[in-house]
Short mmCIF file of the C-alpha atoms (twelve columns), coordinates in Angstrom:
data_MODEL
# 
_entry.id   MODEL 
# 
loop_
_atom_site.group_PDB 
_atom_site.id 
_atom_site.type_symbol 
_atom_site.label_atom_id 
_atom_site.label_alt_id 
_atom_site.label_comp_id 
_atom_site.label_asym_id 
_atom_site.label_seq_id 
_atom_site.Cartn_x 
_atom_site.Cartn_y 
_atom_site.Cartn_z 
_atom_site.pdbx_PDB_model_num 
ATOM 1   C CA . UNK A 1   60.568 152.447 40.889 1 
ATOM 2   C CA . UNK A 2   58.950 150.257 38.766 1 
ATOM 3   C CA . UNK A 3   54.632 149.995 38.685 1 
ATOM 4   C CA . UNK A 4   53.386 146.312 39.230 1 
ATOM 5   C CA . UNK A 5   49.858 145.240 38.284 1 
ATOM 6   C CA . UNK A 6   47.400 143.018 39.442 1 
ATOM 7   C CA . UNK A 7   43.604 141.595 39.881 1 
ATOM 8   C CA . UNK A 8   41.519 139.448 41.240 1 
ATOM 9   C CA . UNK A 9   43.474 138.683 44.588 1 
ATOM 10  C CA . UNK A 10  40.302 137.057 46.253 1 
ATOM 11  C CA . UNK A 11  41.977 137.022 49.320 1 
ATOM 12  C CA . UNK A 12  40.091 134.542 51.960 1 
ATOM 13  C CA . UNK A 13  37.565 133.325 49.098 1 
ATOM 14  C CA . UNK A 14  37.167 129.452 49.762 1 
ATOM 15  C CA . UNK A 15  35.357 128.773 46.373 1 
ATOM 16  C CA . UNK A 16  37.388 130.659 44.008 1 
ATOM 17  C CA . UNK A 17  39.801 127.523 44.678 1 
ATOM 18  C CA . UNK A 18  37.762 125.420 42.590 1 
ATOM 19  C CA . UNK A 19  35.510 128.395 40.743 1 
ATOM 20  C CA . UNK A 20  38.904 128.827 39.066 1 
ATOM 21  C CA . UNK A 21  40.690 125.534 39.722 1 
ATOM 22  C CA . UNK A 22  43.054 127.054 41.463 1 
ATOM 23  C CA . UNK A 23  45.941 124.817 42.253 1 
ATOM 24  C CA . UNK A 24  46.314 124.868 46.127 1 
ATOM 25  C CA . UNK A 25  45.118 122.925 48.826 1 
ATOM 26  C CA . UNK A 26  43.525 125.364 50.902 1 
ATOM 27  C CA . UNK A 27  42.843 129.214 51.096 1 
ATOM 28  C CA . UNK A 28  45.699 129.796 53.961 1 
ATOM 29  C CA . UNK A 29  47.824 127.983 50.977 1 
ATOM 30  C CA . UNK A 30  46.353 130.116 48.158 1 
ATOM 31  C CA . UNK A 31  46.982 133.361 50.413 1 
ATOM 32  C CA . UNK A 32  50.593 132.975 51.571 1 
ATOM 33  C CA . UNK A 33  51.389 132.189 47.483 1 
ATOM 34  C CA . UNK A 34  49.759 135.231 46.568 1 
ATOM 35  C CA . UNK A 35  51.648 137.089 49.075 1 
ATOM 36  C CA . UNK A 36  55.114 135.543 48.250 1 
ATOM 37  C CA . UNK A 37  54.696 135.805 44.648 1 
ATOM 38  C CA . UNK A 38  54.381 139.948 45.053 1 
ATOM 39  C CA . UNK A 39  57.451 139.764 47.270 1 
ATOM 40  C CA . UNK A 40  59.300 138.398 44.392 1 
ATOM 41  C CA . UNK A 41  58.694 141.129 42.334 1 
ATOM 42  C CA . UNK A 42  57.191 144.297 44.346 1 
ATOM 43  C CA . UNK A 43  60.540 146.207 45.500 1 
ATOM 44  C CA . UNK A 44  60.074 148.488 48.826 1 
ATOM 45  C CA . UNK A 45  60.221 151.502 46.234 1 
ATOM 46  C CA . UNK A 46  57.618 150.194 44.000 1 
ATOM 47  C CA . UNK A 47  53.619 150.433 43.607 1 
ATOM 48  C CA . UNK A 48  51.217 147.842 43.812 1 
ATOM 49  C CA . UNK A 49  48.194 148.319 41.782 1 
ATOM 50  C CA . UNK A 50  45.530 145.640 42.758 1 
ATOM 51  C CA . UNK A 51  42.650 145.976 39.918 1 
ATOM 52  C CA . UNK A 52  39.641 144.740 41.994 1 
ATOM 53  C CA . UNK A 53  38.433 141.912 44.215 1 
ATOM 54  C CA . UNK A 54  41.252 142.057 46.709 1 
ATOM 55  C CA . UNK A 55  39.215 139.629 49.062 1 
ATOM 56  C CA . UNK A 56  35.818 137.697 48.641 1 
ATOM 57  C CA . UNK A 57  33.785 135.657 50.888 1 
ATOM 58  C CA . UNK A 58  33.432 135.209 54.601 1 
ATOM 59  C CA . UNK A 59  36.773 136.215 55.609 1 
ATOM 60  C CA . UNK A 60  36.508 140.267 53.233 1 
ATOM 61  C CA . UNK A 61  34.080 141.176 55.899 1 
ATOM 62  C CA . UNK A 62  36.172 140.546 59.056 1 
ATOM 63  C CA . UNK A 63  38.746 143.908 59.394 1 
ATOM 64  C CA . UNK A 64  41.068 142.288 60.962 1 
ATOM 65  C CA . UNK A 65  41.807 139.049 58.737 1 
ATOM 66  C CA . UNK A 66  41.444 142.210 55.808 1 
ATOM 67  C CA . UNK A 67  44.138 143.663 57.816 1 
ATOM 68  C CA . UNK A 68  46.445 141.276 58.738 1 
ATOM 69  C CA . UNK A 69  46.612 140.830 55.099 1 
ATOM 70  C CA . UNK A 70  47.122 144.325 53.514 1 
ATOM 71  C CA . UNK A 71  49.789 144.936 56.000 1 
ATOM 72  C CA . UNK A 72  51.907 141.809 54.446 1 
ATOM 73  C CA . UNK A 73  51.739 143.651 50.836 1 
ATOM 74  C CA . UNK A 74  54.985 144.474 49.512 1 
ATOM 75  C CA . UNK A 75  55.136 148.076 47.902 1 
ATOM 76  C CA . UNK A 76  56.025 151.619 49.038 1 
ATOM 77  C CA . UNK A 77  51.977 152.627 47.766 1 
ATOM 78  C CA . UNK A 78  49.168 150.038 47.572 1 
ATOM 79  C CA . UNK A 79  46.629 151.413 45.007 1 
ATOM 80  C CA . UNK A 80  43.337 149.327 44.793 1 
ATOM 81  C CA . UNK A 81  41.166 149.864 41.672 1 
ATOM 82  C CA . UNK A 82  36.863 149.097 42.775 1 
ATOM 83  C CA . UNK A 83  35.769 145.535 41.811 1 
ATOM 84  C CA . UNK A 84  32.737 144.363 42.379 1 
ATOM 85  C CA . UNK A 85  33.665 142.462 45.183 1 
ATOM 86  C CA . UNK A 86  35.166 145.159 46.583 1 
ATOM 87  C CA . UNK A 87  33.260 146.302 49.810 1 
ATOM 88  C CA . UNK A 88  33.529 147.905 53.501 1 
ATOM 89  C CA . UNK A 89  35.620 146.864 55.457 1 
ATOM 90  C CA . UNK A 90  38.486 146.505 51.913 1 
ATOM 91  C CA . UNK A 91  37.303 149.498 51.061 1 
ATOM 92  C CA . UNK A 92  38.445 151.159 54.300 1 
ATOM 93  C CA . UNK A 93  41.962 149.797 54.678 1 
ATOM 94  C CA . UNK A 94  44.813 152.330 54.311 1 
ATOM 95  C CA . UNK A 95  45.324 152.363 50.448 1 
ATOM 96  C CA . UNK A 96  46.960 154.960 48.594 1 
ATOM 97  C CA . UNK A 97  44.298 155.374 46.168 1 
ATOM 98  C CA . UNK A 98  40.755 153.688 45.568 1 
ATOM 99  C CA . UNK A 99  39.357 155.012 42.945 1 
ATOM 100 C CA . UNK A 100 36.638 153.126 39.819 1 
ATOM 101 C CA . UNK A 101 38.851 153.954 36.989 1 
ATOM 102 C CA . UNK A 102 42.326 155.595 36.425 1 
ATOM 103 C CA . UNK A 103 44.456 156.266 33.707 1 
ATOM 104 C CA . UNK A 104 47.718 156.236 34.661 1 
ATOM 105 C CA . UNK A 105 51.166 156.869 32.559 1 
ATOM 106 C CA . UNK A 106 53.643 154.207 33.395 1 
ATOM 107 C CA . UNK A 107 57.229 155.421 31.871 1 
ATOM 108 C CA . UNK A 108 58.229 159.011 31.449 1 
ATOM 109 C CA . UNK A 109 57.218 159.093 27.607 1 
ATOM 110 C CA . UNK A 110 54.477 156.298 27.252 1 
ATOM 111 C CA . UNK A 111 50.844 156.972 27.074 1 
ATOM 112 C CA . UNK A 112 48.314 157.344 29.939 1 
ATOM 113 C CA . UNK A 113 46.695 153.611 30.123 1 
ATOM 114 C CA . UNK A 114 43.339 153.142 31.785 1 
ATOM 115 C CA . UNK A 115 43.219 150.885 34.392 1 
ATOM 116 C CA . UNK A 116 39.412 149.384 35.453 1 
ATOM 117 C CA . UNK A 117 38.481 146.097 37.181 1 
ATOM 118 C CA . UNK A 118 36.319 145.747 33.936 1 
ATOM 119 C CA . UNK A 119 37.183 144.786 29.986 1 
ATOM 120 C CA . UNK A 120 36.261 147.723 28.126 1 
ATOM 121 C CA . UNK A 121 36.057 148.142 24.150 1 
ATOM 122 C CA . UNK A 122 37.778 151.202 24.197 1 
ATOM 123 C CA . UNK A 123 38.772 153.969 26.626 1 
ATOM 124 C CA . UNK A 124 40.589 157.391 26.230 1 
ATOM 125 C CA . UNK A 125 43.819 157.517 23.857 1 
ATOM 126 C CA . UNK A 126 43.282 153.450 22.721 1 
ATOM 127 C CA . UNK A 127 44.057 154.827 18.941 1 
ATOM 128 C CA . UNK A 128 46.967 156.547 20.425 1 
ATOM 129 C CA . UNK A 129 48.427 153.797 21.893 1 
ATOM 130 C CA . UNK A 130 47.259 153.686 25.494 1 
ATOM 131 C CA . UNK A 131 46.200 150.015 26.708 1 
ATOM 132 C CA . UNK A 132 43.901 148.954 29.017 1 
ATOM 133 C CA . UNK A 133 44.352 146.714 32.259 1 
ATOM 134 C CA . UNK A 134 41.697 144.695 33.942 1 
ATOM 135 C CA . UNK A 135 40.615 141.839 35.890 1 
ATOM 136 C CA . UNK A 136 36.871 140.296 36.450 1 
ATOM 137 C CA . UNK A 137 37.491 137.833 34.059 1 
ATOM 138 C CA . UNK A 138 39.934 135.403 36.108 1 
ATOM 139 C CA . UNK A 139 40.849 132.332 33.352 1 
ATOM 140 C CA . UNK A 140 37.683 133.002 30.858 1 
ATOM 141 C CA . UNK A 141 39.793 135.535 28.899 1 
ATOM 142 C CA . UNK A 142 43.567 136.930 28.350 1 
ATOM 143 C CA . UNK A 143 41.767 139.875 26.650 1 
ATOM 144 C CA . UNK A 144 42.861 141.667 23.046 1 
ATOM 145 C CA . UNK A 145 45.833 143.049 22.012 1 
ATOM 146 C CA . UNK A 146 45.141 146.520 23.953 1 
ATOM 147 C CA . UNK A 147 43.235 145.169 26.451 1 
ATOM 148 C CA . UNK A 148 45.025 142.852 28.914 1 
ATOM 149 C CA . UNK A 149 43.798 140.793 31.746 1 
ATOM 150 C CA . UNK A 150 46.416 141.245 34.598 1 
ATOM 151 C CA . UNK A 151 44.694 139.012 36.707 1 
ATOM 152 C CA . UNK A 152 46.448 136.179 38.756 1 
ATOM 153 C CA . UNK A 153 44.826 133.776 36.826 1 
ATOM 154 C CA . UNK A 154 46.065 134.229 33.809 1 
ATOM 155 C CA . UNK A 155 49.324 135.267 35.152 1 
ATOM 156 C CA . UNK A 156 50.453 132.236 37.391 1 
ATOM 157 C CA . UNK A 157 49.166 134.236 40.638 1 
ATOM 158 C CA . UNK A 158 51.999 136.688 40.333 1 
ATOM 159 C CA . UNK A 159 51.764 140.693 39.413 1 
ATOM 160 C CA . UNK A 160 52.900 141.816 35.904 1 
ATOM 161 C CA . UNK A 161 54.679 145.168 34.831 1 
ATOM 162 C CA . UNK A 162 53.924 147.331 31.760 1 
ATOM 163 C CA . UNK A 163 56.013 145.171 29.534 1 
ATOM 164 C CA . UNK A 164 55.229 141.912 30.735 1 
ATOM 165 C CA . UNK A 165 51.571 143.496 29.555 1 
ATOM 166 C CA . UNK A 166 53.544 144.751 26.370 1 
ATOM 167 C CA . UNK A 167 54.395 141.857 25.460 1 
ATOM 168 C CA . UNK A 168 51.152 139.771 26.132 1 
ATOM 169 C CA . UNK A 169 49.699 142.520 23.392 1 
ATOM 170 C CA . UNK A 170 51.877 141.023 20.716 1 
ATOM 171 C CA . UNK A 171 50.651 137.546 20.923 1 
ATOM 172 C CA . UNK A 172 46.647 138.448 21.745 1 
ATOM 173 C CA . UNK A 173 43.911 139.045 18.560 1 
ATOM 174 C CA . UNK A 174 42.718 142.213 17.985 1 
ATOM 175 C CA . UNK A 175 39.144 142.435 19.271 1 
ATOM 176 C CA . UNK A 176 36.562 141.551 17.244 1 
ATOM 177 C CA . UNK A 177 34.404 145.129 17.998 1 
ATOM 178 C CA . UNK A 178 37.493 147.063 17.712 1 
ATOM 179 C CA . UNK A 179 36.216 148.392 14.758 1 
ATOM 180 C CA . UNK A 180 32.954 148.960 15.424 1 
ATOM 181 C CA . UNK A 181 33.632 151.393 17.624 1 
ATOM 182 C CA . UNK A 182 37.053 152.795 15.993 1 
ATOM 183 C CA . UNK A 183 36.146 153.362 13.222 1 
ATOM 184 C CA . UNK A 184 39.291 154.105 10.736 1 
ATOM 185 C CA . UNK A 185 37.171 157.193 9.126  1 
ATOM 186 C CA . UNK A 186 37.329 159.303 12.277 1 
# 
């Protein structure tokens, strides 16, 4: 079973097609991608963490369309982490989980990572190890090298695991406020 990661979906959203310059010719277009591009990866054992703003716009407030869509998710549990375009009816579709903020150990000896729709600074465990996943962002930022963007944006619309995110961490700066609240004297 492996964990796959994800964020800003925006299911339905007509301007997030040129909001991000996303490169498809419609939102049906943008949609069935999206949906392909998990199958490609998400195995029928596997989870599917969605880090906020599954679906935006007109269509996120029509249950069925909401619907028709969740049920075409690959996974064996569909966890979805609140955005802030996250809202009745998304909020009432038959996730495993919805929950703010998680930290959640991925790998039997790796640290508990916190997963939030939101960058953060820093976040329980960060100086031992743990990274942090988000979204929000779409293209303005990758993140830091503990803090990683899993949004489709930045990740040619597809889901990443823990060490595709592993190794975006080796090639990101450390953020500039790291130390400022890290401090190496604590």
């Amino acid at each position: 079973m492996t964990i796959w990661y994800t964020a800003d979906t925006h299911f339905g959203h007509e301007n997030i097609l040129s909001h991000c310059k996303r490169p498809f010719g419609s939102v049906a277009q943008m949609d069935a991608t999206l949906i392909e591009n998990m199958w490609k990866v998400v195995g029928p054992e596997d989870d599917l963490w969605i880090l906020g703003d599954f679906a935006f716009g007109a269509k996120a407030k029509d249950p069925a369309y909401l619907e028709a869509i969740f049920l075409q998710l690959p996974g064996a549990e569909k966890h979805l982490i609140v955005g802030n375009h996250d809202l009745a009816p998304t909020l009432e579709l038959p996730w495993t989980s919805v929950s703010q903020l998680v930290e959640l150990r991925d790998g039997a000896n790796g640290p508990a990572n916190t997963l939030c729709h939101y960058p953060m600074i820093t976040w329980n465990h960060a100086r031992k190890g743990a990274l942090q996943l988000f979204g929000h962002v779409h293209n303005n930022w990758k993140g830091s090298n503990n803090s990683v963007n899993v949004g489709v944006d930045v990740w040619d619309f597809m889901p990443v695991s823990i060490n595709d995110v592993a190794r975006r961490t080796k090639t990101l700066p450390k953020n500039k406020h790291w130390d400022d609240v890290e401090p190496r004297s604590r």
